[in-house]
N, C-alpha and C positions, 0 to 999 in steps of 0.2 A: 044524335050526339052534338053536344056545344063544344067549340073551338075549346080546347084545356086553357089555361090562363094562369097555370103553375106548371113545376115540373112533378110533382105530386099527381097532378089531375093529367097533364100527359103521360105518365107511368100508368097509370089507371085504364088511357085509353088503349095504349098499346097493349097492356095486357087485356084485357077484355077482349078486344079486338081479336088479340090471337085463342082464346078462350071459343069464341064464337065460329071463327073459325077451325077450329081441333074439333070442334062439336061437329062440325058437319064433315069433316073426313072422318071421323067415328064411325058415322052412319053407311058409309059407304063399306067395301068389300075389294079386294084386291084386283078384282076381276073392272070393277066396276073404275076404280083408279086407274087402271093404264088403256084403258079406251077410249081409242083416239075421237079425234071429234068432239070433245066438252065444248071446248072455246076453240074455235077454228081449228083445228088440224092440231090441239093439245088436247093432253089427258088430265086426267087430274094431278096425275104425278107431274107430269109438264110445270103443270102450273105451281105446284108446291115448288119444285125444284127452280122454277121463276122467281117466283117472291122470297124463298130461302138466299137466292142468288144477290136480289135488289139489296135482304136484309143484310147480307156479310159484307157487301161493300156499304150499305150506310156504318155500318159496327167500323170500318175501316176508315170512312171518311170521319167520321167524330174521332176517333183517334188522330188522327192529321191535326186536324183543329185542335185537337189538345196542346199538342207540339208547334201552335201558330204556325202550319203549312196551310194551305189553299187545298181544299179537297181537289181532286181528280174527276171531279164527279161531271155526268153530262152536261154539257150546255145547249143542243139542241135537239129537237126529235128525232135527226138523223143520226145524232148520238147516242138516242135510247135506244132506236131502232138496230144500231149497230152491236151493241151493249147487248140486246136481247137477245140478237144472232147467234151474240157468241157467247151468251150462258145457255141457249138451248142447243146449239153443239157440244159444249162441256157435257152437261146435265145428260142428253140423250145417253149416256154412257151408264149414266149409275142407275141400281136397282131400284124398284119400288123400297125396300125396307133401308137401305140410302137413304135416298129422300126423307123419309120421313121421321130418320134418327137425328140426320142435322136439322131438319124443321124443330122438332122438339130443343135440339139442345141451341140453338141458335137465341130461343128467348133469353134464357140467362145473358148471354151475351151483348142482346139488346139494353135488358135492363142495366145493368153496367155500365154498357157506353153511354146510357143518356145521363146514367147517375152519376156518370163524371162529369158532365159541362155544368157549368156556373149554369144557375136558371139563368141566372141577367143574358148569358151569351144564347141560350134557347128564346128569350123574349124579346129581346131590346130590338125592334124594328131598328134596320139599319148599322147595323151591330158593325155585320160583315160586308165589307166593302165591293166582296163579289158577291154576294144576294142581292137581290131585287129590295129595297128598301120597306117594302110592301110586303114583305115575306120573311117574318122574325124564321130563323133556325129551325124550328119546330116544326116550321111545314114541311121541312126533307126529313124530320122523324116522319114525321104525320102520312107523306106521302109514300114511306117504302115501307111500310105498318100496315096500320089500322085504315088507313083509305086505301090505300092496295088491296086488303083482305075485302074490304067493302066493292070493290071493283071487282074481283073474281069468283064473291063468294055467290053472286047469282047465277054462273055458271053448275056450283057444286049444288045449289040447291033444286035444280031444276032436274038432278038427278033421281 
């Protein structure tokens, strides 16, 4: 896939993305979901319950940004790292049919939040004075989406 370069074609990606992936937890079996060891010492509900997790806090940081705050959002890998700890503490709590109800309904929620940013605020390299100048808005959709689902989904398919 080609970097999007609207919010049209980033809606696109995200969904897709999460399309491709729905497809392959489809294929899977419940049994086959919570066994551990997918990806390190996660299941596959682990991991949905992961990137469910990354999605509600981007859904929450573009909300911030609507309101001109400063996301909350990581600033270094000992931040993601920490961040991860403590959605897979959360998460170990809920069921497989959890998991997989907020996954579902979390897209609408995505779609939303990005439909609300001005494209210009998703494009304009440099926009946001805490991003990386080098890194329009779109890549923190892009990176708790569709390149996340890209990132795990060769653990599910290897099932």
């Amino acid at each position: 896939m080609t970097n999007p370069t609207n919010k049209e074609e980033l809606l696109t990606a995200v969904v897709e993305g999460r399309r491709v992936f729905a497809s392959l937890l489809q294929s899977l079996n419940a049994a086959q979901m919570e066994r551990p060891g997918v990806q390190a010492d996660w299941s596959v509900k682990d991991i949905v319950a992961h990137i469910c997790s990354w999605e509600a806090s981007l859904c929450r940081w573009l909300a911030m940004i609507a309101r001109d705050e400063v996301p909350d959002r990581p600033l270094s890998e000992a931040d993601i790292d920490r961040m991860n700890a403590e959605f897979t503490a959360v998460n170990a709590q809920k069921s497989l049919d959890t998991v997989l109800a907020e996954f579902a309904a979390l897209e609408a929620q995505i779609v939303a939040a990005v439909t609300a940013v001005p494209e210009s605020d998703l494009f304009t390299p440099g926009r946001f004075p805490w991003r990386p100048p080098e890194n329009p808005l779109w890549y923190m959709v892009g990176g708790n989406t569709f390149w996340h689902y890209d990132e795990h989904s060769k653990a599910l398919a290897a099932l």
